[in-house]
C-alpha positions as CSV (number, residue, x, y, z in Angstrom):
1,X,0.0,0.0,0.0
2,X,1.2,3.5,-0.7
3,X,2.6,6.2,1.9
4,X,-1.0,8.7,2.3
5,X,0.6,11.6,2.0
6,X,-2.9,13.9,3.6
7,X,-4.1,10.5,5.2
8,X,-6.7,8.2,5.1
9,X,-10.4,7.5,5.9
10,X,-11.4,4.0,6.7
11,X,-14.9,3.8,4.9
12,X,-17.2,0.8,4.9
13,X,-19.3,0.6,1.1
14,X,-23.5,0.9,1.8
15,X,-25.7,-0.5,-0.7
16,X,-25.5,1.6,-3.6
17,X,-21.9,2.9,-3.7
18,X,-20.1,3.0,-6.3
19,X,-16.4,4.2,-6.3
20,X,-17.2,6.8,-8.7
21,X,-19.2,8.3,-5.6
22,X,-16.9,7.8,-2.8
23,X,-14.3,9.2,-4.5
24,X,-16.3,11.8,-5.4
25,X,-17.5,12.3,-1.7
26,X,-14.5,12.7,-0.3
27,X,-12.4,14.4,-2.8
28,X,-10.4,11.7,-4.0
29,X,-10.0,9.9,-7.5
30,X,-10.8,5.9,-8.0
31,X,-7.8,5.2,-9.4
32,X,-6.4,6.8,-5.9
33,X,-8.7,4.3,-3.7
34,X,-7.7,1.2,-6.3
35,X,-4.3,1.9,-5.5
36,X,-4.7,1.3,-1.8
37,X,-6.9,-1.3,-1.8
38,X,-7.0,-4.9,-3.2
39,X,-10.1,-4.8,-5.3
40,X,-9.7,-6.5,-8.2
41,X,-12.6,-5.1,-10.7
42,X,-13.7,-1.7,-9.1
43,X,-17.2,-2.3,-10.7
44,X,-17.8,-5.1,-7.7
45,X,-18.1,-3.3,-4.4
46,X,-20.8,-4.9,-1.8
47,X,-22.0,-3.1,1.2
48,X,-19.7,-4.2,4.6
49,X,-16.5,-4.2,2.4
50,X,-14.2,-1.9,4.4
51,X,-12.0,0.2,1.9
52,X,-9.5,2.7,2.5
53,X,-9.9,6.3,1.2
54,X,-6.8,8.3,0.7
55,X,-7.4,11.4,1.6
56,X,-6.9,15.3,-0.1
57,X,-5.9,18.8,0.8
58,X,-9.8,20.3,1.3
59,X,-8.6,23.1,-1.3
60,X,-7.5,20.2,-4.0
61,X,-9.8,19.9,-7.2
62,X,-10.3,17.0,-8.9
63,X,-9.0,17.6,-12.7
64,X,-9.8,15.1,-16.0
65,X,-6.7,15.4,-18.1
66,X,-7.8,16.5,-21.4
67,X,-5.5,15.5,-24.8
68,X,-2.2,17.6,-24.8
69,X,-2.0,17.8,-21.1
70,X,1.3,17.1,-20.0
71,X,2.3,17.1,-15.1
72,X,4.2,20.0,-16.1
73,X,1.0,22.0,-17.6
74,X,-1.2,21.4,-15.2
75,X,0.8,22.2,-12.4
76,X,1.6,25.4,-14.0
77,X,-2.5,26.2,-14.8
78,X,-3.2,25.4,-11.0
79,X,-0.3,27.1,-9.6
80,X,1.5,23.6,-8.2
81,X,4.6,22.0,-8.2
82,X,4.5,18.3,-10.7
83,X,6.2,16.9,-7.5
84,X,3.0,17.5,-6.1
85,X,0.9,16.0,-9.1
86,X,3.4,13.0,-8.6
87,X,2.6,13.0,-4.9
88,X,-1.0,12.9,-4.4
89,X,-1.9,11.0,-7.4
90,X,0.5,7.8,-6.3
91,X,2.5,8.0,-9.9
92,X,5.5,6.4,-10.8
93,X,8.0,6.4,-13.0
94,X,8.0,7.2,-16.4
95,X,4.5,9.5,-14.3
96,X,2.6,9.1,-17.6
97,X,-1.0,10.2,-18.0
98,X,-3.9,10.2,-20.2
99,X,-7.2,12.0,-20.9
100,X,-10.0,11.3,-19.3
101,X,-7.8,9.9,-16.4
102,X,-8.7,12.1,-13.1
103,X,-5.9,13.8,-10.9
104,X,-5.9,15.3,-7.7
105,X,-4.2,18.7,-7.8
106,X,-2.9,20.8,-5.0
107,X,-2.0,24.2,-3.9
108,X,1.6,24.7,-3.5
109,X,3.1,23.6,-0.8
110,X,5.9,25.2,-1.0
C-alpha cells in the first residue's frame, strides 16, 4: 500500500456505492482508492467491504486530463509543483498520464 501523504479514511461501502461516488465524496479519485486497496474489478463493491480512502488537501480539485495535457501544464495552470501532481496521485516512473484519467491537484506547498 502506498505512503498517504494527507491521510486516510477507513470507509465501509453501503448499498448503492459506487467508487465513482466515494471518491467523489470525499475528494479523492478511483484510481487513488484502487491503489490502496485490493479490489480487483472496481465495478464489484458490496455493502460491509471496508476500503480505504486516501485522503486530499480540502482546497485540492479533482482535474480530467484532457488530450495535450502534459504534469508540467497542469501544475503550471493550477499554480503547483508536478512533484505535487506525482505526490497525491501515487504515480511512478516514467509519471505518464492520459485523458479522461482524473488527478488530484494541490495548492503549492511550497
Amino acid at each position: 500500500m502506498p505512503t498517504a501523504y494527507f491521510g486516510t479514511l477507513d470507509y465501509t461501502v453501503v448499498s448503492g456505492d459506487t467508487l465513482g461516488q466515494i471518491a467523489r465524496d470525499y475528494n479523492s479519485t478511483v484510481a487513488n482508492i484502487l491503489k490502496f486497496n485490493r479490489i480487483p474489478d472496481p465495478d464489484m463493491i458490496f455493502p460491509g467491504q471496508r476500503i480505504v480512502v486516501p485522503l486530499s488537501p480540502p482546497e485540492a480539485i479533482i482535474y480530467t486530463v484532457n488530450p495535450g495535457d502534459t504534469l508540467y501544464l497542469i501544475a503550471r495552470k493550477y499554480g503547483t509543483q508536478v512533484n505535487n501532481l506525482i505526490r497525491f496521485n501515487y504515480l511512478f516512473y516514467p509519471y505518464t498520464i492520459y485523458p479522461g484519467q482524473q488527478l488530484v491537484v494541490t495548492a503549492s506547498l511550497r
